[in-house]
C-alpha positions in Angstrom: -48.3 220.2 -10.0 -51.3 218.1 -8.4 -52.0 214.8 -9.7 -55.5 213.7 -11.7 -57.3 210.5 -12.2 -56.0 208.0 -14.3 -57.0 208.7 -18.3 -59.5 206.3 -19.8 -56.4 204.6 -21.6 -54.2 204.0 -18.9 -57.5 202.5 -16.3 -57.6 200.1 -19.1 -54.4 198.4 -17.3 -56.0 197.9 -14.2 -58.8 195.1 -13.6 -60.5 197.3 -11.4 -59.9 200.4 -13.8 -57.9 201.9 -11.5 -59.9 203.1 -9.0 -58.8 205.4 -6.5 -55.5 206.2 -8.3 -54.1 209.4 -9.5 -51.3 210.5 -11.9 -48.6 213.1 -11.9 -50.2 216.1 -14.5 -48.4 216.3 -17.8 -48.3 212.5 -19.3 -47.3 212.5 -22.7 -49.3 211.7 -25.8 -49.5 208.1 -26.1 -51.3 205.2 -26.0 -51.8 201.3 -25.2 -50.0 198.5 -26.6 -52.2 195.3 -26.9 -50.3 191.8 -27.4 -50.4 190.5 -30.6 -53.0 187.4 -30.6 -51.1 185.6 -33.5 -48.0 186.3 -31.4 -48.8 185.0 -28.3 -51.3 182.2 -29.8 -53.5 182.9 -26.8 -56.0 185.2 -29.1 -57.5 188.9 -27.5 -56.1 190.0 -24.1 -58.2 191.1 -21.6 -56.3 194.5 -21.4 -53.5 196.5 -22.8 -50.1 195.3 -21.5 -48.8 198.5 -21.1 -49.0 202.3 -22.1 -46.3 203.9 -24.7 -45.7 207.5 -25.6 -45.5 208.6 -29.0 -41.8 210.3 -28.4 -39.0 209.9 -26.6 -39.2 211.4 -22.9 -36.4 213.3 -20.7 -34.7 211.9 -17.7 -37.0 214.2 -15.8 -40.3 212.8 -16.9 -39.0 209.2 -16.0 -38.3 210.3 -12.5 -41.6 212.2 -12.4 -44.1 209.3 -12.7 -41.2 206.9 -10.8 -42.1 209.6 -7.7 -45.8 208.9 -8.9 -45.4 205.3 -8.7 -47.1 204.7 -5.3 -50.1 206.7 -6.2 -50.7 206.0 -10.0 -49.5 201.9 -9.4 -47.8 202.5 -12.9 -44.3 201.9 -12.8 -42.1 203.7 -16.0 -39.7 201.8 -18.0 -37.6 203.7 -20.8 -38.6 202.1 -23.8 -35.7 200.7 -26.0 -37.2 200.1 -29.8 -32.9 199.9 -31.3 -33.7 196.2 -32.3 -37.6 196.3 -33.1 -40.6 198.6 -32.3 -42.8 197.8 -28.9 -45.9 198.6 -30.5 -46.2 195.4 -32.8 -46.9 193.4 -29.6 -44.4 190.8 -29.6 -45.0 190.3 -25.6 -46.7 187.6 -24.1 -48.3 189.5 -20.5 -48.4 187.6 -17.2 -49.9 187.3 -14.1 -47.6 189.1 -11.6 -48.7 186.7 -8.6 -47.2 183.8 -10.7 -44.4 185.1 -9.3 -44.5 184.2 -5.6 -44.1 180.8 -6.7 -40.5 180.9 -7.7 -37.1 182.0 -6.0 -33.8 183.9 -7.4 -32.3 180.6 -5.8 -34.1 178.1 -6.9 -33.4 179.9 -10.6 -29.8 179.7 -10.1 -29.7 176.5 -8.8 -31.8 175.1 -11.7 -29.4 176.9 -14.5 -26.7 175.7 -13.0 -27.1 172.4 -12.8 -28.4 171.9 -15.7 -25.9 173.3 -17.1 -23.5 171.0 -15.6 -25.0 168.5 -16.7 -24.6 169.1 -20.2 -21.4 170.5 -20.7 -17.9 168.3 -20.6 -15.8 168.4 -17.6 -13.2 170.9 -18.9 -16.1 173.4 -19.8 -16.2 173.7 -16.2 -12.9 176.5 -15.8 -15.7 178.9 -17.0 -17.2 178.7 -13.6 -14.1 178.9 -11.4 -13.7 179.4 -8.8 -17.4 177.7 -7.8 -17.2 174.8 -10.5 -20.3 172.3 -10.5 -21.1 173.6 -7.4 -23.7 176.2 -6.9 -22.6 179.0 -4.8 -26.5 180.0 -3.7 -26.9 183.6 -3.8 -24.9 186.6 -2.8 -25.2 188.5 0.7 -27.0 191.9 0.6 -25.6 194.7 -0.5 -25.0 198.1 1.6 -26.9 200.7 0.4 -24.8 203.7 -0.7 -27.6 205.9 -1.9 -31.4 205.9 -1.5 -32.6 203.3 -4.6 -35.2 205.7 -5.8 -32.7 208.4 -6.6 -30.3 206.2 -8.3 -33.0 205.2 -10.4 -33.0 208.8 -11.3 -29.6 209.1 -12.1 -29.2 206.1 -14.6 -32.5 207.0 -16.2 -30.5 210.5 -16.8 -27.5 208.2 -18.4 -29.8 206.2 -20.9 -32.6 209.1 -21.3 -30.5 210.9 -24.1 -30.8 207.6 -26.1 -34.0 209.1 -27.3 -36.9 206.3 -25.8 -40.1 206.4 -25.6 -41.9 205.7 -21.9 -43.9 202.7 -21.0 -46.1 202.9 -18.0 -47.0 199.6 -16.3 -49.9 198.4 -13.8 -47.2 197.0 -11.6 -46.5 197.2 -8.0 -42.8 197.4 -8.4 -40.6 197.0 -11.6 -39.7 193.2 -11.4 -43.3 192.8 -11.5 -43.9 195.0 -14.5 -41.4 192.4 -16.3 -44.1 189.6 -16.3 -47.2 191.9 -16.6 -46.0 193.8 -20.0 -44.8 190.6 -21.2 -41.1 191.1 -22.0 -39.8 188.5 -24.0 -35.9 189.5 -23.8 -34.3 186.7 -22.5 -36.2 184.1 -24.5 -33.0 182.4 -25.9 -32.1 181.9 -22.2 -35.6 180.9 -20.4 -38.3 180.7 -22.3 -40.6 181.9 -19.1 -40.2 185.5 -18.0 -42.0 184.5 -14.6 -38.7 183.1 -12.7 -36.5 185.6 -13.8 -38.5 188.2 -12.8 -38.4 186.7 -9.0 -34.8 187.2 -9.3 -34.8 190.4 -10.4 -37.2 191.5 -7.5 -34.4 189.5 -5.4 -31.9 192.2 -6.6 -34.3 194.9 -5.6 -34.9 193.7 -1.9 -30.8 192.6 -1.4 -28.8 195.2 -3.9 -31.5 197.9 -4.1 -31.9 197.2 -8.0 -35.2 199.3 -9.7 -36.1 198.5 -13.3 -35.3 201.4 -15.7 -35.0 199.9 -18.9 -35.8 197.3 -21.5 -35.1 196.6 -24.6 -36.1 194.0 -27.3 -33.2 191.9 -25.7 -31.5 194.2 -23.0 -32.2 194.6 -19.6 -30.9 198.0 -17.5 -31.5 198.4 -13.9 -30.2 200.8 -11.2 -28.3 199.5 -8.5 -28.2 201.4 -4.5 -26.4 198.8 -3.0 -23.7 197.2 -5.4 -21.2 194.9 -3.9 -18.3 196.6 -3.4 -15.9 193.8 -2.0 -13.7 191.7 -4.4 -15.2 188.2 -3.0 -19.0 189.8 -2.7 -18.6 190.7 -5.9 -17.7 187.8 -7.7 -20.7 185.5 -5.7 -22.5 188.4 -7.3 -20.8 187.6 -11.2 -22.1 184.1 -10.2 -25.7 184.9 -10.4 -25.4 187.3 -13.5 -24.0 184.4 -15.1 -26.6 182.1 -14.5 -29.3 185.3 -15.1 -27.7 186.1 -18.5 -24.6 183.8 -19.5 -24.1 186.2 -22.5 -23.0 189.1 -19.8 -19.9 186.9 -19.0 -19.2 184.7 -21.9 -19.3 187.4 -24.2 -18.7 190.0 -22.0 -14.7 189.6 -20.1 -15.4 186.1 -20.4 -14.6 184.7 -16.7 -16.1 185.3 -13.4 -13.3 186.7 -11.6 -12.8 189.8 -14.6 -16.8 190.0 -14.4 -16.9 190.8 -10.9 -13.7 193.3 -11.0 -16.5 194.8 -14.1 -19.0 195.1 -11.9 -17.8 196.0 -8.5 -18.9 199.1 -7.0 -21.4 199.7 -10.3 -24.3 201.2 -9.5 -25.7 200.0 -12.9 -26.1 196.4 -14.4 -26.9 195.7 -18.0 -28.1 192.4 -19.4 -28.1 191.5 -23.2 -29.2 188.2 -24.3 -27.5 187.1 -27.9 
């Protein structure tokens, strides 16, 4: 099927209304989801923050508009409303080129330390084998399958949840993090902006491509997971200090995090 201009609704996303952009035929009914003013405190937005259908949406419509990605500059996210609707406008948008200004390093480093710095000594056997020492991040991954197509195949895993599709004015999915204004990991940093930078981190070293969100969740696709037993625990490293919950709640230690997430090709965050 060709592609058509952007709808009135979706140019809203775009400063420059989209100009010059096209969209795979058959989107969904739908429409935009504004910010809340008395949410955010920062009164009307200048646009929509992103675009929602009214029903869930198949694996195959997900992959359709990810293929469209490069020509619509909408990237889709699968929708998770388990925990609270999107369309109340809890979100709090940013600019994307905020971005730029942090590293996934400089994140970890700053978690890290500061949670050194407030725990007792003994608290520190959570952290073993790296202790009050920052590890820095992991070595690249090897990319086992083209990213684009592994996208695909976890958006088929989460797909029969029943979620709705957002669309987002972004140039690649850490970016739509910050410009829809996901709020998920609040209880951890109360900025979306740096995590995001570690999340497009992920996609340049492990292949990683946003697929879903959720009031507090995170799920992306991974191409080039680490595979090796010590790779893959400098990897648990900087899920711990992305999302502590993963591993304190989750097996509880590094080294049983890393044997979790070894050779995954799909990492999910939940923040308590």
């Amino acid at each position: 099927m060709k592609d058509h201009q952007l709808p009135r609704e979706l140019s809203q996303l775009f400063a420059d209304g989209g100009r010059g952009r096209t969209l795979p035929a058959g989107l969904p009914a739908g429409d935009v989801v504004w910010p809340d003013p008395g949410y955010t405190g920062l009164g009307r937005a200048a646009r929509p923050a992103f675009w929602m259908s009214d029903e869930p949406v198949t694996a195959a419509e997900w992959a359709r508009f990810r293929k469209g990605h490069a020509r619509s500059g909408l990237w889709p996210i699968l929708l998770d409303e388990s925990a609270q609707p999107w369309a109340i406008g809890q979100i709090v948008p940013d600019d994307p080129r905020q971005i730029d200004h942090f590293t996934a390093e400089g994140f970890m480093a700053e978690v890290w330390q500061e949670w050194v710095a407030q725990m007792p000594p003994e608290a520190l056997g959570e952290l073993e084998p790296f202790g009050a020492i920052c590890p820095g991040l992991a070595p690249p991954g090897v990319l086992r399958a083209d990213p684009g197509a592994v996208a695909d195949w976890y958006a088929g895993e989460l797909a029969p949840r029943g979620m709705p599709l957002g669309l987002v004015a972004a140039h690649r999915g850490a970016d739509a993090l910050a410009v829809m204004g996901w709020q998920g990991a609040l209880h951890h940093n109360e900025w979306m902006v740096p995590m995001a930078a570690v999340v497009r981190s992920w996609e340049d070293r492990f292949g990683a491509r946003v697929v879903s969100v959720g009031f507090n969740t995170l799920d992306l696709s991974v191409a080039a997971p680490p595979t090796e037993p010590e790779h893959a625990l400098h990897v648990a490293a900087e899920h711990w200090a992305f999302c502590p919950d993963n591993v304190v709640q989750g097996p509880g230690d590094l080294q049983s995090y890393a044997e979790q997430i070894a050779g995954g090709h799909a990492w999910s965050f939940w923040w308590d």
